[in-house]
Backbone bond lengths (Angstrom), bond angles and torsions (degrees), N, CA, C in turn:
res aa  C-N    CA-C-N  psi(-1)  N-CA   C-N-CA  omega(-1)  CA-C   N-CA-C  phi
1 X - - - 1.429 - - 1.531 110.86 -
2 X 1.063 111.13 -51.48 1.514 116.01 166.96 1.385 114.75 -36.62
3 X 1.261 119.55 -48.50 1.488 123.53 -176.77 1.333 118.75 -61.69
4 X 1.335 102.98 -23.03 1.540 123.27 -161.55 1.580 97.14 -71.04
5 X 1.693 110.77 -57.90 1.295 144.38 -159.44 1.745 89.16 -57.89
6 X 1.434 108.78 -73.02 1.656 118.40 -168.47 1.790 102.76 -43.95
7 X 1.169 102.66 -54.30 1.297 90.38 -175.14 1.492 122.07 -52.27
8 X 1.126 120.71 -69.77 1.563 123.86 150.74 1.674 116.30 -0.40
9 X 1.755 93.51 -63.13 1.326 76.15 -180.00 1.675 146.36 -72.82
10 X 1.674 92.50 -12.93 1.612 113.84 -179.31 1.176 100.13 -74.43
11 X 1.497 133.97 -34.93 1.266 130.22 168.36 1.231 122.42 -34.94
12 X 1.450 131.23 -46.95 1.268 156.10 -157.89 1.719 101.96 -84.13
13 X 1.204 120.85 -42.13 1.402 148.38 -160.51 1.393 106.79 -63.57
14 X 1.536 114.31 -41.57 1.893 113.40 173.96 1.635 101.42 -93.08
15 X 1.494 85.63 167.57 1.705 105.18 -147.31 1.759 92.38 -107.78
16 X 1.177 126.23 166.57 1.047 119.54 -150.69 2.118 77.84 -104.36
17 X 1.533 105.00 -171.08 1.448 101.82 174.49 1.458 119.06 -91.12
18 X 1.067 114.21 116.03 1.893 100.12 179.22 1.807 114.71 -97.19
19 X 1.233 107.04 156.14 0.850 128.25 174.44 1.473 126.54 -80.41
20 X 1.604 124.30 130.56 1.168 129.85 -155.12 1.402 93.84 -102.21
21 X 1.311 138.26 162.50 2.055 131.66 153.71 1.516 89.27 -137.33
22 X 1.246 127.38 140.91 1.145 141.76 -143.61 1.180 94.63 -147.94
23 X 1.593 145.15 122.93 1.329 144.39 -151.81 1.628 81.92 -132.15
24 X 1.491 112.56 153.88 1.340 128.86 174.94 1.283 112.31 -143.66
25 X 1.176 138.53 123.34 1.585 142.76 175.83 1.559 97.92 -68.37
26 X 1.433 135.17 135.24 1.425 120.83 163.29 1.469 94.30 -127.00
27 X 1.457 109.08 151.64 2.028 108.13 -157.79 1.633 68.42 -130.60
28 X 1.523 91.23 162.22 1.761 116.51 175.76 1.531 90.97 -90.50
29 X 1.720 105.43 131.11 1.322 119.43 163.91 1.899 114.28 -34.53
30 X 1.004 125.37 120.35 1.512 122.38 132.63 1.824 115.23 10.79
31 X 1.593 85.44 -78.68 1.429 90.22 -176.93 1.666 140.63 -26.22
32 X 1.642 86.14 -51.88 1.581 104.37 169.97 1.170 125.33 -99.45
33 X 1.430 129.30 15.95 1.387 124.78 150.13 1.272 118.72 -132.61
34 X 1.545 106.86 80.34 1.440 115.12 164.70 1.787 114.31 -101.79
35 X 1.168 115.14 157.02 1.741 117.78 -149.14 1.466 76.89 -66.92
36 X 1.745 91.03 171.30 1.470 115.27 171.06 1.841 124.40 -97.93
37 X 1.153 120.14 104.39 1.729 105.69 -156.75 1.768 102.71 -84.21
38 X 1.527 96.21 123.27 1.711 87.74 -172.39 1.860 110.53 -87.55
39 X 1.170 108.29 152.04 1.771 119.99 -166.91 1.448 91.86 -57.42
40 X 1.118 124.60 146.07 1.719 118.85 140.15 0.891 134.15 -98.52
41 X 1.261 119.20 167.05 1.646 117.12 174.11 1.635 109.28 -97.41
42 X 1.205 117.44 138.04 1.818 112.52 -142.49 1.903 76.24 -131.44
43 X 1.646 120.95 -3.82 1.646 106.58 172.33 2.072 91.74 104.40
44 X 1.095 119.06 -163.08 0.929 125.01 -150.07 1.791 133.34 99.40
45 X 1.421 95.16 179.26 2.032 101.17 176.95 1.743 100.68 -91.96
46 X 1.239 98.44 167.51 1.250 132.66 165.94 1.414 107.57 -24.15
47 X 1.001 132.46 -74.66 1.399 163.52 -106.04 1.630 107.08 -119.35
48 X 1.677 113.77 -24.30 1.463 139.77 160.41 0.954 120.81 -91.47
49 X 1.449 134.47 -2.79 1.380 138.54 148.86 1.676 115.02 -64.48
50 X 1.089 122.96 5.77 1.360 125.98 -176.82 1.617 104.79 -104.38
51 X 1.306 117.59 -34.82 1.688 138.12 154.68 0.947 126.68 -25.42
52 X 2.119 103.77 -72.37 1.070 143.19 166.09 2.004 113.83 -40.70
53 X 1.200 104.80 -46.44 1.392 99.20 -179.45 1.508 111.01 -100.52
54 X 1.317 130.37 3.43 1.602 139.07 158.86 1.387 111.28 -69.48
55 X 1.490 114.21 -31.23 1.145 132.65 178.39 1.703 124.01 -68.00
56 X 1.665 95.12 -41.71 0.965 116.19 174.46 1.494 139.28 -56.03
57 X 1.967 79.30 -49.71 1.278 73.47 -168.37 1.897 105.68 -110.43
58 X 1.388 102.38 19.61 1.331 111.66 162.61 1.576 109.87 -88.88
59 X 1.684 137.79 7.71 1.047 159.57 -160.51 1.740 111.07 -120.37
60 X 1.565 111.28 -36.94 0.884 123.99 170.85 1.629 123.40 -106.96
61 X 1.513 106.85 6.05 1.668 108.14 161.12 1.346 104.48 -102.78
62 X 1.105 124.38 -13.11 1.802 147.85 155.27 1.764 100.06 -23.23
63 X 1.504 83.56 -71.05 1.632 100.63 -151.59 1.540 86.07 -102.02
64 X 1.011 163.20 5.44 1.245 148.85 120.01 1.817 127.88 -39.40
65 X 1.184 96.87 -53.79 1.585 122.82 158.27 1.777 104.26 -46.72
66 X 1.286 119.41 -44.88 1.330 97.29 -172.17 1.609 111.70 -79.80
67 X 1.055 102.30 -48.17 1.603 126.88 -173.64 1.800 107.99 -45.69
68 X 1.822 102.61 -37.71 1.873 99.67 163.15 0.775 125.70 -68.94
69 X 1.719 112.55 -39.89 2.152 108.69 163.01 1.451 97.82 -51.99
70 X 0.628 135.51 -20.49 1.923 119.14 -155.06 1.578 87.81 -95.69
71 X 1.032 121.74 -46.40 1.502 124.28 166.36 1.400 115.10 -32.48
72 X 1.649 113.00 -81.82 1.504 132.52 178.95 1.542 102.51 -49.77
73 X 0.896 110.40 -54.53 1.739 104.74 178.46 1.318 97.55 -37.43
74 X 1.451 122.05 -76.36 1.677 124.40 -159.61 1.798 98.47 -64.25
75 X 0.938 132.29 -21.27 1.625 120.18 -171.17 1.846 100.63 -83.81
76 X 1.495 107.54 -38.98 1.591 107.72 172.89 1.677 108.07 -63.68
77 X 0.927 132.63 -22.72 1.626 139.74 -169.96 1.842 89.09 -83.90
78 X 0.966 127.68 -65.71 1.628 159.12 -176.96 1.732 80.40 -51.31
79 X 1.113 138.44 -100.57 1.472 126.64 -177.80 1.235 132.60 -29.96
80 X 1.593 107.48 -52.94 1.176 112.13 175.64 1.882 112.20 -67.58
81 X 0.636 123.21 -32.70 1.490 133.89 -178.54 1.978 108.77 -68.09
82 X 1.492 109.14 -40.28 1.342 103.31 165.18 1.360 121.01 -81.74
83 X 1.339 112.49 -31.49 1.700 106.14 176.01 1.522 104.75 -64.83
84 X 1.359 124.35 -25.72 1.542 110.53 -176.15 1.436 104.31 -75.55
85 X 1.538 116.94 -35.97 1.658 119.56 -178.04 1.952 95.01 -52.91
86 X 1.201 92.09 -38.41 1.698 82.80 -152.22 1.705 115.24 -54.56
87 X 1.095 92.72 -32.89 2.027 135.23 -177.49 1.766 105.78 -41.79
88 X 1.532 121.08 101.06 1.223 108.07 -174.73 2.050 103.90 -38.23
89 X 1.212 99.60 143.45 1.536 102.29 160.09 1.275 92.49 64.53
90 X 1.345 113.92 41.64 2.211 114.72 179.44 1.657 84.16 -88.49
91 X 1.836 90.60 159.90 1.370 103.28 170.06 1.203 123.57 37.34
């Protein structure tokens, strides 16, 4: 009977499997966030203020343009990260 008992009890003795969650910081490349350099106005006629804001605002679809990669980057990280959750045994 004793034998019976011990065994039983070693049964009890292993641990079931636990689960790890493993957190990762992910930073936006370098690449896509470099500052935005704004045009100046350096003086001039009338007539070069029309330049001045071609400049502008080809300066500011510039840095608009970067800031949506920087976007898509984080939404592909954001996808990829739920399809792995979704994944029996994800993450």
């Amino acid at each position: 009977m004793c034998v019976c008992l011990l065994s039983l009890i070693a049964g009890c003795a292993s641990t079931p499997p636990s689960t790890v969650t493993i957190y990762e910081q992910i930073y936006i490349p370098d690449s896509v966030l470099p500052g935005c350099p704004g045009v100046a106005w350096e003086g001039g006629t009338f007539g070069q203020l029309s330049e001045l804001a071609e400049k502008r605002r080809t300066a500011l679809k510039d840095c608009d343009d970067k800031f949506t990669a920087a976007r898509k980057y984080q939404d592909d990280l954001r996808a990829k990260a739920k399809a792995a959750a979704a994944k029996p045994g994800g993450l």
